[in-house]
N, C-alpha and C positions, 0 to 999 in steps of 0.2 A: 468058309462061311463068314468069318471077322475076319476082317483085314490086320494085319497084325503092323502095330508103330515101329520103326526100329530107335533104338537108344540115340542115333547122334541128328537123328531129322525129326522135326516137330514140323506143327501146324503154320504157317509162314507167314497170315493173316498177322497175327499179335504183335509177333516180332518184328515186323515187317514195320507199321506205325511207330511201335516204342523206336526201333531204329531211328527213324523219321525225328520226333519228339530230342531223342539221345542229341541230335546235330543239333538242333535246335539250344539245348542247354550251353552245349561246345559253342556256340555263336555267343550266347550269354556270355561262358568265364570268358571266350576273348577281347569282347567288349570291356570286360571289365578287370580285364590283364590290359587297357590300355588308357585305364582309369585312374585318379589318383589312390594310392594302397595307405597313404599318411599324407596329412595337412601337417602344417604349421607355421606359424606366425612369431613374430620379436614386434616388440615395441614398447615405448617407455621415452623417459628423458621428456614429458611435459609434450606429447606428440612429437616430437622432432626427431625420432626416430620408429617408424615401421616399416616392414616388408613381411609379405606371405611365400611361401614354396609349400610345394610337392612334391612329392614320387608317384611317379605311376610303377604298375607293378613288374612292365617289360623294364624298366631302369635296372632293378634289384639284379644284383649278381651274386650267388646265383638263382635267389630266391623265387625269381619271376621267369628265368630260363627251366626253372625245374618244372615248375606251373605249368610254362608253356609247355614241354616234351608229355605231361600228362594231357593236355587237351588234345594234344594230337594222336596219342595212342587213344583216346576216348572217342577222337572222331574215325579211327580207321577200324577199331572194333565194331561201333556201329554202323559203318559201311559195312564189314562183314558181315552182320546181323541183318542189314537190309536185302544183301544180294542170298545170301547161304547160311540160314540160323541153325546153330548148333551148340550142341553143348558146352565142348572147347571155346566158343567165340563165346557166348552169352558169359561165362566165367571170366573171360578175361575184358570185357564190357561192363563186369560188375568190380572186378578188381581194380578197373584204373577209375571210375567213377567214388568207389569208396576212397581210393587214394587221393584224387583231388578232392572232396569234401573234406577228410582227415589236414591236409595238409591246408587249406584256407582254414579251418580252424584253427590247426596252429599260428600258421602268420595274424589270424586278428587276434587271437590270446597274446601272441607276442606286443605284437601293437599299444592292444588295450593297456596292457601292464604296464605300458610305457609311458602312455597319455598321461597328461595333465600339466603343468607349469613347472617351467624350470628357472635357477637363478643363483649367479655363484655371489658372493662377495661384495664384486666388481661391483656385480650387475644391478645389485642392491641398492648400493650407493650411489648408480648415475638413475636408478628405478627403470632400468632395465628389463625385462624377462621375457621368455619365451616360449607357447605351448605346443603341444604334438596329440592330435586325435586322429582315429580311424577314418581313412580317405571310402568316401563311395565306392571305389571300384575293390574294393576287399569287402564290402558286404555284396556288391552284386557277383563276385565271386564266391563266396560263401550260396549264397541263393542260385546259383547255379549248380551245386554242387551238392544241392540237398535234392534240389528237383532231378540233376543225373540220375543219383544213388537211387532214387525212388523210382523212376525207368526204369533203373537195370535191376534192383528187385523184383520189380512187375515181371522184365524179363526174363532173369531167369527162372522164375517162379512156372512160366508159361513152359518154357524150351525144354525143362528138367522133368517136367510134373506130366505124370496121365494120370492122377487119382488125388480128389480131393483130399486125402489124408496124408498122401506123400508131399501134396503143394503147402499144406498146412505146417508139417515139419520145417520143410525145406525153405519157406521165405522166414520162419522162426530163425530158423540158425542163420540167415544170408545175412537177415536184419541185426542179429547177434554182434557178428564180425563186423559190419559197418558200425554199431554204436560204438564196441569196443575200439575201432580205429580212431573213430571221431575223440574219444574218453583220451586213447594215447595221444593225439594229436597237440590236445589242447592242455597235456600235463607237461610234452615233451614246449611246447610253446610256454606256458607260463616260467619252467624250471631256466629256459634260456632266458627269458625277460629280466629274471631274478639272480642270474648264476654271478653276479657282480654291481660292485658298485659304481657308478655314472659318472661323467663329466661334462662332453658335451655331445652337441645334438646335433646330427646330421640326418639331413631331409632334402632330396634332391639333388644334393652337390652341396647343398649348403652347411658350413659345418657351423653351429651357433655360438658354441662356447661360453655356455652360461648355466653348468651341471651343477648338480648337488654335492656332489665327493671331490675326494681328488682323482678318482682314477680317472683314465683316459678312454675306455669304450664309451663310442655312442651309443645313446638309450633306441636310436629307430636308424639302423643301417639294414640295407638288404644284401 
């Protein structure tokens, strides 16, 4: 008389669009894995000397390689999710979705912590200096990466759930695990920003040479 659901096949409708939407995000962070991830500039010495660089974030070794192998298990889970929704695939559709949003928060904590004006000695005396801010394509990676996770909640929420009170639990706790990644992300990003003191400054290939300490790590390598 009821049709009885089984545990690993849901309703194919819901899934079917967030799929849809999921490639859609993946098109975002690739755009903007191909963005700059850090700007910056030198110049000083009365105008007579400037120049600007970047990184885009496919440069970063391996920071932009890891990126990428997340966008690409984010686009082939959501193929699965398109062609065959299931419990197994929506879980691992939300697993690499929270893993890229966790991990662009750590690269822009990293970043951030870094930004601002540098300038050794030298640099002071010819009036020198040189600064490092947050490139666009690490916030549209970031905004890709909020808008995944939020798909693949909806998702699984749908895939998992036959009863408003199990779906209520269950995007509770999904949403949990995604904050708390994001939380790790951005402590494990800041602690690296911090783990030492700076010298110079490499951004694209360019190494500036105009840090705060003596030590030798750059403040923005990927």
């Amino acid at each position: 008389m009821f049709e009885r659901t089984t545990p690993e096949r849901e309703s194919t409708g819901g899934p079917f669009l967030l799929g849809i939407l999921g490639l859609g995000a993946v098109l975002i962070g690739a755009i903007g894995l191909f963005m700059p991830w850090a700007t910056g500039g030198t110049s000083g010495a009365g105008g007579l000397i400037s120049a600007s660089f970047s990184t885009a974030g496919i440069d970063g070794r391996p920071d932009g390689i890891i990126f990428l192998v997340l966008l690409i298990a984010a686009a082939i889970f959501g193929i699965w999710n398109l062609i065959s929704p299931s419990r197994n695939g929506s879980l691992l559709f939300f697993l690499s979705w929270t893993a890229i949003l966790a991990y662009a928060v750590y690269e822009y904590v990293f970043v951030n912590a870094r930004s601002g004006s540098y300038s050794s000695e030298l640099g002071q005396a010819l009036g020198v200096s040189s600064s490092i801010s947050v490139g666009t394509g690490l916030k549209v990676c970031a905004l890709a990466g909020i808008v995944g996770t939020i798909i693949a909640v909806l998702n699984i929420s749908i895939v998992w759930s036959r009863s408003g009170a199990k779906r209520t639990r269950l995007t509770a706790t999904v949403i949990s695990i995604a904050v708390f990644a994001v939380v790790a992300g951005g402590i494990i990003g800041h602690v690296r920003a911090n783990s030492g003191s700076t010298n110079n400054v490499n951004v694209g290939g360019f190494n500036v040479g105009l840090g705060r300490s003596p030590s030798v790590d750059p403040p923005i390598h990927f």
